[in-house]
N, CA, C and O atoms as CSV, one atom per row, in Angstrom:
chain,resi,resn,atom,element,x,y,z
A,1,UNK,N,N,-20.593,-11.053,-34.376
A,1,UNK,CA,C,-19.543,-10.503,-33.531
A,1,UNK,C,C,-18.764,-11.661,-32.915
A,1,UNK,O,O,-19.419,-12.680,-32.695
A,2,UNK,N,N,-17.414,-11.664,-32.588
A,2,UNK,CA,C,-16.585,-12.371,-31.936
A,2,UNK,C,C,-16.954,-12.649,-30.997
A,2,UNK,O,O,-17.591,-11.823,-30.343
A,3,UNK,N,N,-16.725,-13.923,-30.513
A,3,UNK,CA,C,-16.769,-14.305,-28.887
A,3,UNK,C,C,-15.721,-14.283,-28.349
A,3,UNK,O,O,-14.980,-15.070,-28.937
A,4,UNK,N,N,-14.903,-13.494,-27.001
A,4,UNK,CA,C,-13.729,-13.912,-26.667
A,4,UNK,C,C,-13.688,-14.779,-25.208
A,4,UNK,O,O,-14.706,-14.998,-24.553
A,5,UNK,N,N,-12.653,-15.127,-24.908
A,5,UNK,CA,C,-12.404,-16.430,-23.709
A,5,UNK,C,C,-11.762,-15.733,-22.726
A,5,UNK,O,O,-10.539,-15.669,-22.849
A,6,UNK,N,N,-12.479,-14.950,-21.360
A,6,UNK,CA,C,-11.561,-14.130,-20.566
A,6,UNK,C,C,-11.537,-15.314,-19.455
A,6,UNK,O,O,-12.605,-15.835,-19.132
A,7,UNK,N,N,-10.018,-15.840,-18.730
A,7,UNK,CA,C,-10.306,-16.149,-17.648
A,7,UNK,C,C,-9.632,-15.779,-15.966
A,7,UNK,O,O,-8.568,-15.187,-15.789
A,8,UNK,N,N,-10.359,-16.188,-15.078
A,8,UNK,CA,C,-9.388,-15.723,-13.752
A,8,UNK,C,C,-9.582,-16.811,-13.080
A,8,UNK,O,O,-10.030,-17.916,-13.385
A,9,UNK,N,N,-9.174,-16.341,-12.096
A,9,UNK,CA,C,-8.828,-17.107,-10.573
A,9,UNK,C,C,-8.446,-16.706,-9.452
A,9,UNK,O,O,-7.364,-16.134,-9.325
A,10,UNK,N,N,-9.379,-16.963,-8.297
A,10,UNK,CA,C,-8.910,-16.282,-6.720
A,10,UNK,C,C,-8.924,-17.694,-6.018
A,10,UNK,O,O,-9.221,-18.792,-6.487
A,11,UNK,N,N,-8.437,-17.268,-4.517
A,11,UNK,CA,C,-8.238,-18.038,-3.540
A,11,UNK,C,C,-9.361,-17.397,-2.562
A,11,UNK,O,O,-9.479,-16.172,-2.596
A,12,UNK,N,N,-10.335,-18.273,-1.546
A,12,UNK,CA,C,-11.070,-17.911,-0.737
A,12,UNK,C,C,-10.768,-17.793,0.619
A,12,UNK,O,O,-9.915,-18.612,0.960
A,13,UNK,N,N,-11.118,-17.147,1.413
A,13,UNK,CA,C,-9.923,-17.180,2.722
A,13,UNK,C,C,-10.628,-18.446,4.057
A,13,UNK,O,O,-10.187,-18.877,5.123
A,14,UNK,N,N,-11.857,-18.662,3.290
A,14,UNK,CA,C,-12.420,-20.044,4.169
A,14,UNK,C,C,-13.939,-20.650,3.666
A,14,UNK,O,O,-14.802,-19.966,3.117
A,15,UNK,N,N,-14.012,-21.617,3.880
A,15,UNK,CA,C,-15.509,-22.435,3.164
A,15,UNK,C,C,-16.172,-21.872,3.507
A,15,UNK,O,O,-16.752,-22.627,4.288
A,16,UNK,N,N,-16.974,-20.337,3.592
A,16,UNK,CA,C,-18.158,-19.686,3.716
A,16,UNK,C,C,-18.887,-18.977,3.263
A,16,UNK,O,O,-18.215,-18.033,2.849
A,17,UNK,N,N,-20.365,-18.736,2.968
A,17,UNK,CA,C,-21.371,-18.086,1.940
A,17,UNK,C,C,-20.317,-16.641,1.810
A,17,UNK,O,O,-19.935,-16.221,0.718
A,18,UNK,N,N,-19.964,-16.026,3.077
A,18,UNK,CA,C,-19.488,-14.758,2.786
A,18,UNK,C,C,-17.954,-14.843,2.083
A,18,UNK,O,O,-17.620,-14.319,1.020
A,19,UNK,N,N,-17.382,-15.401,2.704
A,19,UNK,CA,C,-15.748,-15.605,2.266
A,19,UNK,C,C,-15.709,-16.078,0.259
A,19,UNK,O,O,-15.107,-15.610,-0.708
A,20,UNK,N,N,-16.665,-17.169,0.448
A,20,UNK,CA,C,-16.684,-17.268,-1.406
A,20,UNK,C,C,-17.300,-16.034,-2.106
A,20,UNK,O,O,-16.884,-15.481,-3.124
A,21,UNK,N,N,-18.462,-15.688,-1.291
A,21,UNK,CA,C,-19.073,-14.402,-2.335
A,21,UNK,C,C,-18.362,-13.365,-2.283
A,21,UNK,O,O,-18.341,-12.658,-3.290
A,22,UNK,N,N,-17.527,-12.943,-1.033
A,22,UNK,CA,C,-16.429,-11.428,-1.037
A,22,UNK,C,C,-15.450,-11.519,-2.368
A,22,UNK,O,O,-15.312,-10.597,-3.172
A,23,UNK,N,N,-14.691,-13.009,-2.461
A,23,UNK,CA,C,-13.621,-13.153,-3.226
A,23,UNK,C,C,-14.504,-13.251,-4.320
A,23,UNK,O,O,-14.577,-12.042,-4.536
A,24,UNK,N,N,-15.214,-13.741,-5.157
A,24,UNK,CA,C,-16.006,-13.762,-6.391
A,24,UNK,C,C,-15.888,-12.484,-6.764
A,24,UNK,O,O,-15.077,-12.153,-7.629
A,25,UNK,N,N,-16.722,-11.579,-6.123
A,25,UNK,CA,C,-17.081,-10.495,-6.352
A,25,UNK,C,C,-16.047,-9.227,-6.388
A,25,UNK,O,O,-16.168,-8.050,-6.726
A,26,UNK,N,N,-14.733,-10.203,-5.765
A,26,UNK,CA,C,-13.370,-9.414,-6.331
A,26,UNK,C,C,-13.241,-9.044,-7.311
A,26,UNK,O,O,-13.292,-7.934,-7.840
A,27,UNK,N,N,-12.860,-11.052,-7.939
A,27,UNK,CA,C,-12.276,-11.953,-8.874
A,27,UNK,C,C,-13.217,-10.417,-10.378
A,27,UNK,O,O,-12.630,-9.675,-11.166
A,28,UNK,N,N,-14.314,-10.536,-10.191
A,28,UNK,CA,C,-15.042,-10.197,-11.192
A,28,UNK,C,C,-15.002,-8.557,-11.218
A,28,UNK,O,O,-15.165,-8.049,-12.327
A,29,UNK,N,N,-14.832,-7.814,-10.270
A,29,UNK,CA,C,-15.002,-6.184,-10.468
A,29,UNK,C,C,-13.506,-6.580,-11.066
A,29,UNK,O,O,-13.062,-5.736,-11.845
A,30,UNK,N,N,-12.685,-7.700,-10.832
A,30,UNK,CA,C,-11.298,-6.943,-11.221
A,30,UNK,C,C,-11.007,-7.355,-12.637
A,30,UNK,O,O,-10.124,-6.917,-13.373
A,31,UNK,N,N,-12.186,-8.559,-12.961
A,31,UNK,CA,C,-12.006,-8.707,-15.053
A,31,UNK,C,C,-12.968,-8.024,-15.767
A,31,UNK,O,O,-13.049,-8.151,-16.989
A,32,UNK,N,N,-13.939,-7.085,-14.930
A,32,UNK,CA,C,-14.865,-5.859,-15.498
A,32,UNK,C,C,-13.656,-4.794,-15.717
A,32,UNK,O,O,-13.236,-4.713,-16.872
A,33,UNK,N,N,-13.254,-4.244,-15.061
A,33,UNK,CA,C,-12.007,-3.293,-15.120
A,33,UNK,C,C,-10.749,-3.593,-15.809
A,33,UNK,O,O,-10.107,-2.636,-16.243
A,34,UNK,N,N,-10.390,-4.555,-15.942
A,34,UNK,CA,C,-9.030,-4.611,-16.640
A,34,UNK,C,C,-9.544,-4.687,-17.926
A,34,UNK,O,O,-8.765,-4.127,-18.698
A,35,UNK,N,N,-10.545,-5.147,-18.509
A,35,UNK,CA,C,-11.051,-5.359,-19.996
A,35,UNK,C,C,-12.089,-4.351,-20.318
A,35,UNK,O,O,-12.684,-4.415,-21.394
A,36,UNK,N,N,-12.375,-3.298,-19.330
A,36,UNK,CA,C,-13.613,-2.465,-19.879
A,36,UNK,C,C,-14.916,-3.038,-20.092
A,36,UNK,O,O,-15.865,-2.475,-20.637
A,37,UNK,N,N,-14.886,-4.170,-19.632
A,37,UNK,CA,C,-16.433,-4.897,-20.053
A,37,UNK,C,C,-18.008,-4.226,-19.766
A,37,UNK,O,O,-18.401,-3.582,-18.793
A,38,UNK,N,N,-18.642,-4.591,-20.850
A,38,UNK,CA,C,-20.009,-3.936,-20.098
A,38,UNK,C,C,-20.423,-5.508,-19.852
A,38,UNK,O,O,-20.046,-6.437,-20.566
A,39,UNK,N,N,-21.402,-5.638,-18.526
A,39,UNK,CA,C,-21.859,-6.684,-18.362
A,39,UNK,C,C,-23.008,-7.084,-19.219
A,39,UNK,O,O,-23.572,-8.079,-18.762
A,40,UNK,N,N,-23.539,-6.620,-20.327
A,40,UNK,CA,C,-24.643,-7.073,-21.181
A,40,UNK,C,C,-23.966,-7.810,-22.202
A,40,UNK,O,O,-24.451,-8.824,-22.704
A,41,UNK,N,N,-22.893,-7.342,-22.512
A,41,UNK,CA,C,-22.171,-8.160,-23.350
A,41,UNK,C,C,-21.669,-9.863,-23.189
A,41,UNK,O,O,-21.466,-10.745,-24.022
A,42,UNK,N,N,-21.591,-9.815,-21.683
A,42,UNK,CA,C,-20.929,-11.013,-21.463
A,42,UNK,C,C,-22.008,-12.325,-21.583
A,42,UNK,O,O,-23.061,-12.364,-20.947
A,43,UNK,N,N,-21.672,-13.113,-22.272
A,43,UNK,CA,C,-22.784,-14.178,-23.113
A,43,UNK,C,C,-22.708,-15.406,-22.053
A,43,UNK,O,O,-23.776,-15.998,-21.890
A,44,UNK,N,N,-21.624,-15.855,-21.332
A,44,UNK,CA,C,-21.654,-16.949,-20.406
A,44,UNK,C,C,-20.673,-16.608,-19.690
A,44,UNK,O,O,-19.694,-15.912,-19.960
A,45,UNK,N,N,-21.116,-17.364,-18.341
A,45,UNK,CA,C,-20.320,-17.349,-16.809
A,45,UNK,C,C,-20.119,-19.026,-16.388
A,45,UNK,O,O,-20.786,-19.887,-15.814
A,46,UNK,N,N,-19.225,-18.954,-16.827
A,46,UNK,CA,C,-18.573,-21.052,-16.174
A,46,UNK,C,C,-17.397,-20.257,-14.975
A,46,UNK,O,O,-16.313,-19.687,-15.102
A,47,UNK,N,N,-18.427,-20.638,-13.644
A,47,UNK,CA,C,-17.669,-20.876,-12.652
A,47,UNK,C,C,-17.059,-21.881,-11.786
A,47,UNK,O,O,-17.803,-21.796,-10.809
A,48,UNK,N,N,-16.123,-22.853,-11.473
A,48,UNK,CA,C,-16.091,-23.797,-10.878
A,48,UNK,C,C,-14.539,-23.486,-9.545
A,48,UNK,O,O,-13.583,-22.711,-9.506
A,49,UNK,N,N,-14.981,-24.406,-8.809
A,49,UNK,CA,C,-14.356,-24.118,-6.903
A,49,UNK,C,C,-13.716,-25.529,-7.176
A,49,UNK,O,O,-14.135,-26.330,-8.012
A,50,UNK,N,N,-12.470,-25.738,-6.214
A,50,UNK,CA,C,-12.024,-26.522,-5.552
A,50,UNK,C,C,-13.026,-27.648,-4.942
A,50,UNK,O,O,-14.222,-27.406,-4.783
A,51,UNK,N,N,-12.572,-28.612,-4.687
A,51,UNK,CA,C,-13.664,-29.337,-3.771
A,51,UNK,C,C,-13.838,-29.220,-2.522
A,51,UNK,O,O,-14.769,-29.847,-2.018
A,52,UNK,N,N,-12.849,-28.249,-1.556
A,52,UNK,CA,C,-12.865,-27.896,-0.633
A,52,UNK,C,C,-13.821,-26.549,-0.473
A,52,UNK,O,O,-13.715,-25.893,0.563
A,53,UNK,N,N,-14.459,-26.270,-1.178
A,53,UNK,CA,C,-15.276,-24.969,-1.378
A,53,UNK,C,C,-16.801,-25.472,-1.618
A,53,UNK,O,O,-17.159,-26.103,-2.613
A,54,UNK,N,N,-17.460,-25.168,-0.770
A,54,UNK,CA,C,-19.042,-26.260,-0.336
A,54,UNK,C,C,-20.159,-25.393,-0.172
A,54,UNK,O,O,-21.209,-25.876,-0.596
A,55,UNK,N,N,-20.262,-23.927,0.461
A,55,UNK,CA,C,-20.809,-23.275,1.107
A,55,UNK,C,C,-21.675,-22.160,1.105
A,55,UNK,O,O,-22.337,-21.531,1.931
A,56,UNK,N,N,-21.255,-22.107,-1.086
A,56,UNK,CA,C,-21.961,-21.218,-1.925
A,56,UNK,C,C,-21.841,-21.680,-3.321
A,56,UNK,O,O,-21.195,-22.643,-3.733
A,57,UNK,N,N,-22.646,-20.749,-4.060
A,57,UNK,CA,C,-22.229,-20.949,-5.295
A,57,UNK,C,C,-21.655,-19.259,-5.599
A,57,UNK,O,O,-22.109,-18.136,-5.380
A,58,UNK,N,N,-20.222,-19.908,-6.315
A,58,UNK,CA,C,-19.868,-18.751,-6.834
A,58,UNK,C,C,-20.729,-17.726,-7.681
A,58,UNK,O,O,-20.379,-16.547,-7.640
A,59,UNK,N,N,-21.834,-18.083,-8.449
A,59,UNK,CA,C,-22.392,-17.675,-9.215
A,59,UNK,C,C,-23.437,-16.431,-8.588
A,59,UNK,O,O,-24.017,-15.407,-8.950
A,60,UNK,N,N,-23.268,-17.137,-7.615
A,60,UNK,CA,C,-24.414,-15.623,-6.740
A,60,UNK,C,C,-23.449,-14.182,-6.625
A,60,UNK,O,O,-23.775,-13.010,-6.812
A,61,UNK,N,N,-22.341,-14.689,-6.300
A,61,UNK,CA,C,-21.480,-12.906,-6.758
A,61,UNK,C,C,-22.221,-12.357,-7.653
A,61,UNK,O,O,-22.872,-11.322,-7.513
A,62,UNK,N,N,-22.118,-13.299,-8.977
A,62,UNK,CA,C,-22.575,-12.410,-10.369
A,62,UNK,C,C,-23.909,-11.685,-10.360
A,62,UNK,O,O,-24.185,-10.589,-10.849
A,63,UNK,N,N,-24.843,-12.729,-9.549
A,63,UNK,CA,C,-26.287,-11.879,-9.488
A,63,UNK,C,C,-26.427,-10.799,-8.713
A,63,UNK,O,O,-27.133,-9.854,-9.063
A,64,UNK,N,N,-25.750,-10.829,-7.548
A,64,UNK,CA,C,-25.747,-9.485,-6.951
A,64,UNK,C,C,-24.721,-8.254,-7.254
A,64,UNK,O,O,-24.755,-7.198,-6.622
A,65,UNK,N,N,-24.160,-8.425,-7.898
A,65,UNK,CA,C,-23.196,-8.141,-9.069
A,65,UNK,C,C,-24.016,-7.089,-10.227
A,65,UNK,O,O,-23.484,-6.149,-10.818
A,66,UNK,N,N,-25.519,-7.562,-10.365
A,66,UNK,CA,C,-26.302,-7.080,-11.037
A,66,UNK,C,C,-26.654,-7.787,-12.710
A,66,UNK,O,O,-27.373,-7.418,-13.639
A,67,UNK,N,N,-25.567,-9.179,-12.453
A,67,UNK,CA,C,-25.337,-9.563,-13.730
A,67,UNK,C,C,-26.918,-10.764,-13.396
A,67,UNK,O,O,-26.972,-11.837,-12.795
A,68,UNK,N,N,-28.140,-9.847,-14.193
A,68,UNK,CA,C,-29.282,-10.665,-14.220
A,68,UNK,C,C,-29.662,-11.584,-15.487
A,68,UNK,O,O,-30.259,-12.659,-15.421
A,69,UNK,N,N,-29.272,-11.050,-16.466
A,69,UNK,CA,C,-29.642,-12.093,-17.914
A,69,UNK,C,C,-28.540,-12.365,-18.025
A,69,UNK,O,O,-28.568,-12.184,-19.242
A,70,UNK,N,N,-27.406,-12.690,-17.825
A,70,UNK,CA,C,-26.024,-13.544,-18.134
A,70,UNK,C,C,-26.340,-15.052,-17.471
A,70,UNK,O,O,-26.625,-15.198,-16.283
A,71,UNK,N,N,-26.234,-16.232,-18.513
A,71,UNK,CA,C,-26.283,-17.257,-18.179
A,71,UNK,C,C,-24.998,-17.840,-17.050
A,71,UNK,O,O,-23.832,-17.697,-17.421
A,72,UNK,N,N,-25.169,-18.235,-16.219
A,72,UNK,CA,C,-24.295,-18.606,-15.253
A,72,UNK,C,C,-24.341,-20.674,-15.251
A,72,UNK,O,O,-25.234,-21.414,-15.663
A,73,UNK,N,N,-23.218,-20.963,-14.719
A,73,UNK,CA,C,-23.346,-22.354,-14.390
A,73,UNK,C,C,-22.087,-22.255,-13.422
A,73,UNK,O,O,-21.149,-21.470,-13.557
A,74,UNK,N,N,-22.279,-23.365,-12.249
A,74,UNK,CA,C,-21.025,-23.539,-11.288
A,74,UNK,C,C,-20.704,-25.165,-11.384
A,74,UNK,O,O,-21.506,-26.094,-11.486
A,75,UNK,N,N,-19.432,-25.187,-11.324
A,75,UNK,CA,C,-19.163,-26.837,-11.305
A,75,UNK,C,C,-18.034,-26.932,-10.358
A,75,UNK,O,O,-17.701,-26.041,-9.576
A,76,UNK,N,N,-17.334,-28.372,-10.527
A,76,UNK,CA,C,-16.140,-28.260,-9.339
A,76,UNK,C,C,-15.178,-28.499,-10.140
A,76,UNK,O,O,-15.496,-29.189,-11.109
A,77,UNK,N,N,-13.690,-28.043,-10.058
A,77,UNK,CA,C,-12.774,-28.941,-10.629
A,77,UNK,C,C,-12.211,-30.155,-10.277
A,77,UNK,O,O,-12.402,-30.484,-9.106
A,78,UNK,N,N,-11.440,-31.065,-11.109
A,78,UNK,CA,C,-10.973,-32.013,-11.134
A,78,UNK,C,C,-10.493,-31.900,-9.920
A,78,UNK,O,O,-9.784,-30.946,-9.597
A,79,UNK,N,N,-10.945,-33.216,-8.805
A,79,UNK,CA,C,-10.191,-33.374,-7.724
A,79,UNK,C,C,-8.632,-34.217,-7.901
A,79,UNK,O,O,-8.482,-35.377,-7.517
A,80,UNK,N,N,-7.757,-33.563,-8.422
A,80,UNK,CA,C,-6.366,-34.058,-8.568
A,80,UNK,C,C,-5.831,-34.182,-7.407
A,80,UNK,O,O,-6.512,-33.378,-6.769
A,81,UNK,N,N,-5.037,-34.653,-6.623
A,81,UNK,CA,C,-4.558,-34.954,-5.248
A,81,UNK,C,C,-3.212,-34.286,-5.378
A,81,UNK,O,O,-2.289,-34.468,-6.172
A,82,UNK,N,N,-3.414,-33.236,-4.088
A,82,UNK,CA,C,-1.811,-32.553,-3.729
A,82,UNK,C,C,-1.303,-33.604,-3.240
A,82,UNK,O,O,-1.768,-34.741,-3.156
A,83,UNK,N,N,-0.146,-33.100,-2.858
A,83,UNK,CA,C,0.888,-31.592,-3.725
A,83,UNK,C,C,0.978,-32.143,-5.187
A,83,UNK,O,O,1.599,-33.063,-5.720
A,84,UNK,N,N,0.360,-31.477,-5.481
A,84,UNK,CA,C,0.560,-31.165,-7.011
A,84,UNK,C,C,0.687,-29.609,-7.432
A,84,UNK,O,O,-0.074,-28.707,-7.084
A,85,UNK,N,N,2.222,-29.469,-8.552
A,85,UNK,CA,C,2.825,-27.695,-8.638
A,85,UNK,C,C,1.116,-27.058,-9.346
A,85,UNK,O,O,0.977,-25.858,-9.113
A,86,UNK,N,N,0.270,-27.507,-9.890
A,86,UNK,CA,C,-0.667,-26.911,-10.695
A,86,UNK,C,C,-1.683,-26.903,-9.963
A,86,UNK,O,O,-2.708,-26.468,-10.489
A,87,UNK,N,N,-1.774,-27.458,-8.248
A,87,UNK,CA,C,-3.201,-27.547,-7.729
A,87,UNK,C,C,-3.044,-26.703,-7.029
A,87,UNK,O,O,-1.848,-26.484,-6.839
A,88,UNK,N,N,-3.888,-25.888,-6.359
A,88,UNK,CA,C,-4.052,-25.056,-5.080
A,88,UNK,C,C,-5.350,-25.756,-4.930
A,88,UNK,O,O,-6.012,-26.532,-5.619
A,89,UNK,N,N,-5.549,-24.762,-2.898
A,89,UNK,CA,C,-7.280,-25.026,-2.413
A,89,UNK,C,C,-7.495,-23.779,-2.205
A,89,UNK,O,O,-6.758,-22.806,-2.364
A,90,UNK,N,N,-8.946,-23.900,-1.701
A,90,UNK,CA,C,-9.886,-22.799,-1.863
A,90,UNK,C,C,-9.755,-22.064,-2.761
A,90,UNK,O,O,-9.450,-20.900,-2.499
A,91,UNK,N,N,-9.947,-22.502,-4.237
A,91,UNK,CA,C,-9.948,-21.371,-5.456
A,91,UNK,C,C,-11.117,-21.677,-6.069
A,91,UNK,O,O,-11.732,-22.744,-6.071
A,92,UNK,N,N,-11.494,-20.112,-6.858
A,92,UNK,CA,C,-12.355,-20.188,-7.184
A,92,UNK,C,C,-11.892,-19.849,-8.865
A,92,UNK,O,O,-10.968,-19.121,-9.225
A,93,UNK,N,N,-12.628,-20.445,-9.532
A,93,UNK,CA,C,-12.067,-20.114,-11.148
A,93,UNK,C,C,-13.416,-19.425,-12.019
A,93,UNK,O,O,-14.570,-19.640,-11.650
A,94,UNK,N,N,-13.121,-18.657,-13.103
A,94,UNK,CA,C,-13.944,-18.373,-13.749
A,94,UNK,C,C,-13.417,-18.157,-15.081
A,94,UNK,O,O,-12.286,-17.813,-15.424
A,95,UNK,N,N,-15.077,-18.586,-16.186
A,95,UNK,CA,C,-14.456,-18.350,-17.635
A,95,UNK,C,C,-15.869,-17.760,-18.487
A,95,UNK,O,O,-16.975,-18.163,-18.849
A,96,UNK,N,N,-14.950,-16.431,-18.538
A,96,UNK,CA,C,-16.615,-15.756,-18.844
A,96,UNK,C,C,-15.961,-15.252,-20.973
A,96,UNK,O,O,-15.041,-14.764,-21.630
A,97,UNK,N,N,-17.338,-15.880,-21.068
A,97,UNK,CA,C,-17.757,-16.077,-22.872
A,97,UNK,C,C,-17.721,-14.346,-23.340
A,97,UNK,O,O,-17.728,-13.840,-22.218
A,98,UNK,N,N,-17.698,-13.559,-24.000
A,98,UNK,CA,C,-17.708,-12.235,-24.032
A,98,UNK,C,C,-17.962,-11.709,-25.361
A,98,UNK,O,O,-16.910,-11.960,-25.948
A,99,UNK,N,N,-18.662,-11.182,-26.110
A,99,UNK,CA,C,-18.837,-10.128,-27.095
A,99,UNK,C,C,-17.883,-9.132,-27.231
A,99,UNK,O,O,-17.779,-8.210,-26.422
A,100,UNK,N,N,-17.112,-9.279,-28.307
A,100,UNK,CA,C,-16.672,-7.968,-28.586
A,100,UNK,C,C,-15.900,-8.588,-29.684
A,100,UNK,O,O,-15.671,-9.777,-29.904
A,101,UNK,N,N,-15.448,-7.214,-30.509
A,101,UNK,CA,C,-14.670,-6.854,-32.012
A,101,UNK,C,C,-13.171,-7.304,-31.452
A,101,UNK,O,O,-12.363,-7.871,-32.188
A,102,UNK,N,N,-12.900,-6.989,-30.081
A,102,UNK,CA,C,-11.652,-6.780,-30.203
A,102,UNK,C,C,-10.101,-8.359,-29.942
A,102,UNK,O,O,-10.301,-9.244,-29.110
A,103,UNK,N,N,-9.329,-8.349,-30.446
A,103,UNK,CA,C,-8.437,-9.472,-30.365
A,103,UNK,C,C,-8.419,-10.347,-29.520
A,103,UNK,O,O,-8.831,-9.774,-28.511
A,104,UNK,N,N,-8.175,-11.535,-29.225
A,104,UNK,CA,C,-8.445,-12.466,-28.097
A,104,UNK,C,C,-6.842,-12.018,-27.308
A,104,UNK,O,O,-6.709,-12.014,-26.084
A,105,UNK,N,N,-5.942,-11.732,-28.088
A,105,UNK,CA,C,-4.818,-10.841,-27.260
A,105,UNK,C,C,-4.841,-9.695,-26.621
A,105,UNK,O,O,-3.815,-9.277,-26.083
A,106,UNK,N,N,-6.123,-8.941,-26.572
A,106,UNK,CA,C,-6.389,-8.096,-25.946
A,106,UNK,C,C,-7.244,-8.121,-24.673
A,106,UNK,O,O,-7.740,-7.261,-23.945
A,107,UNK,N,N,-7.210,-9.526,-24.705
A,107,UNK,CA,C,-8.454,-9.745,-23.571
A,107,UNK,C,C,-7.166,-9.719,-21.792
A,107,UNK,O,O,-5.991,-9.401,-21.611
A,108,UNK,N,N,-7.790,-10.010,-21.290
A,108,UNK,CA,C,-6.564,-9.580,-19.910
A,108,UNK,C,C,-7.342,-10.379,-18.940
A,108,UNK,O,O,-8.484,-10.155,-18.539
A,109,UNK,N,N,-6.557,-11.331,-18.631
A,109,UNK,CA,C,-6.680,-12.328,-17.852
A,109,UNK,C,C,-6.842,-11.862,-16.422
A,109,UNK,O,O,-7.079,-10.654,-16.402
A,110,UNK,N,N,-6.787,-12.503,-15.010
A,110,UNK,CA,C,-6.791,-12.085,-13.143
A,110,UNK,C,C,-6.838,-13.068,-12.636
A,110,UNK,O,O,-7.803,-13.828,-12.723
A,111,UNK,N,N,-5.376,-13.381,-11.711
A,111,UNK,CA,C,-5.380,-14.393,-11.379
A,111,UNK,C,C,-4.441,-13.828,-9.721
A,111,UNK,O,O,-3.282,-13.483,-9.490
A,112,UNK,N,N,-5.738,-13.992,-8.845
A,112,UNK,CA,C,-5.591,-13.186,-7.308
A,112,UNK,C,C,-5.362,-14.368,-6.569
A,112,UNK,O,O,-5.395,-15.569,-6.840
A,113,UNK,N,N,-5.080,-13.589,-5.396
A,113,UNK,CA,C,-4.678,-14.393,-3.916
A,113,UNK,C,C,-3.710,-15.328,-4.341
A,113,UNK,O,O,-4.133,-16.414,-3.944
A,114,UNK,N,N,-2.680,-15.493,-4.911
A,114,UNK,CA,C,-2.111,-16.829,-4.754
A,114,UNK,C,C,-2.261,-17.880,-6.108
A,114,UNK,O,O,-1.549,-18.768,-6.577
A,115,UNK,N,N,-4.133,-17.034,-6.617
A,115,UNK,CA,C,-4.406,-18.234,-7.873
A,115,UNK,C,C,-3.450,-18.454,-9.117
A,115,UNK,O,O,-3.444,-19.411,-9.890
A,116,UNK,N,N,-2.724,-17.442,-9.118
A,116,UNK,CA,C,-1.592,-17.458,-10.300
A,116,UNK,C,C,-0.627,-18.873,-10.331
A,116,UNK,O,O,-0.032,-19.227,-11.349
A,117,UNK,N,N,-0.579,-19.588,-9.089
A,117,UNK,CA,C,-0.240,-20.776,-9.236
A,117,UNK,C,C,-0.365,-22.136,-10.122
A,117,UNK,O,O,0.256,-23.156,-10.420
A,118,UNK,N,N,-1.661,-21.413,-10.352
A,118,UNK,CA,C,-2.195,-22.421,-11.157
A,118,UNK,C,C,-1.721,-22.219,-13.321
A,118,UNK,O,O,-1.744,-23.023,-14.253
A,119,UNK,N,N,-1.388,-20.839,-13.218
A,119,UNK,CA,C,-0.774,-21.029,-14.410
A,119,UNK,C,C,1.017,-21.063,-14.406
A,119,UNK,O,O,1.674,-20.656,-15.364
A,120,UNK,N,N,1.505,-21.513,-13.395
A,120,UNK,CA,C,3.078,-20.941,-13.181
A,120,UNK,C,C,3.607,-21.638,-14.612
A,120,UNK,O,O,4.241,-20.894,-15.361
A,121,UNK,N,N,3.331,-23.342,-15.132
A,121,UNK,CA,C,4.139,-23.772,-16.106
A,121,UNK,C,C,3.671,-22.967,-17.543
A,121,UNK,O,O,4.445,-23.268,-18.451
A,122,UNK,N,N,2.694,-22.102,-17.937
A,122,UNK,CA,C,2.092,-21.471,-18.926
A,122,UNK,C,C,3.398,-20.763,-19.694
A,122,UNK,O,O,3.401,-21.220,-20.837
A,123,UNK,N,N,4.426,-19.897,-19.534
A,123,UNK,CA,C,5.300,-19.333,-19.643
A,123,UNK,C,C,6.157,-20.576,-20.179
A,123,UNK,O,O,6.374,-20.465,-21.386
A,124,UNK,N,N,6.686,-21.699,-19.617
A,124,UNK,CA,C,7.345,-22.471,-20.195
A,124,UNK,C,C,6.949,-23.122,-21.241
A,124,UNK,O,O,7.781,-23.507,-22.063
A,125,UNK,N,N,5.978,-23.299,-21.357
A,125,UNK,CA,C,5.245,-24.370,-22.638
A,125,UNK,C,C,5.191,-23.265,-23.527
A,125,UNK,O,O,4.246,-23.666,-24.206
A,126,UNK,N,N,5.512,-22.124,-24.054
A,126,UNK,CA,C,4.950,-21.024,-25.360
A,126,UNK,C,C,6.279,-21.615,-26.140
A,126,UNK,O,O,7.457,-21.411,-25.849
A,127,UNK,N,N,5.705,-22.457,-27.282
A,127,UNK,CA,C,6.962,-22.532,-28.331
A,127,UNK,C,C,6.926,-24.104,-28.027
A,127,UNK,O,O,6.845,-24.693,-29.105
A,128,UNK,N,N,6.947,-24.714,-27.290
A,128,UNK,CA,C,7.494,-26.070,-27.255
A,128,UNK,C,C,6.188,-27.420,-27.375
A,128,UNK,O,O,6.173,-28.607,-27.050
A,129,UNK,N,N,5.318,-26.602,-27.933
A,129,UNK,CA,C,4.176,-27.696,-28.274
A,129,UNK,C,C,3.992,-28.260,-29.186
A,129,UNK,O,O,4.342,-27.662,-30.203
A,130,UNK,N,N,3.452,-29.483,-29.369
A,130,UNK,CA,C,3.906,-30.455,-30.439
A,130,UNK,C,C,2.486,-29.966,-31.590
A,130,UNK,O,O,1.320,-30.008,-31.197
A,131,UNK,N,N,2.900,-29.493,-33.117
A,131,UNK,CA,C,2.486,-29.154,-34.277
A,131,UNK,C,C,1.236,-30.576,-34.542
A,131,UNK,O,O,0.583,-30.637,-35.584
């Protein structure tokens, strides 16, 4: 069976066990629902935070979430130095591995609070990449 590449992104509203696990646990009921996912299917969870985000691991959403045999890992992203148009803080990112038949164009991305920032140049680059 296919593996597909779903990913998202939220913003946290402050460095705390509750504030990262509320928004996680958004981020994720809202790429269970837009894609129909069953959670047995989903084969890996790569979560990684801002470096301003200290206070949890995103990954505990998923377990209380109910997601118990899904392999999880949390990391940080690249500390790039603002203002930069592609950086935000307090975000939390996720890229969950997935089972299914169906098209990688069918998969449906979530990108909350603000995190959509982080793909704003995505739209400009379709077509203009070097072969």
């Amino acid at each position: 069976m296919p593996v597909r590449g779903i990913r998202g992104a939220i913003t946290a509203s402050a460095n705390s066990e509750g504030a990262i696990t509320e928004a996680t646990e958004e981020l994720l009921r809202e790429l269970v629902q837009l894609n129909d996912l069953d959670p047995a299917e989903i084969c890996f969870a790569y979560f990684t935070t801002t470096h301003d985000l200290t206070a949890e691991y995103p990954a505990y959403a998923a377990r209380r979430l109910g997601w118990l045999d899904v392999p999880l890992l949390c990391g940080h992203d690249m500390d790039v130095k603002l203002p930069n148009p592609r950086g935000i803080r307090m975000c939390i990112r996720v890229l969950l591995l997935y089972n299914t038949p169906r098209p990688q164009s069918s998969m449906h991305f979530a990108y909350m609070r603000g995190a959509d920032a982080i793909k704003a140049d995505l739209e400009s680059l379709r077509g203009t990449m070097i072969p």
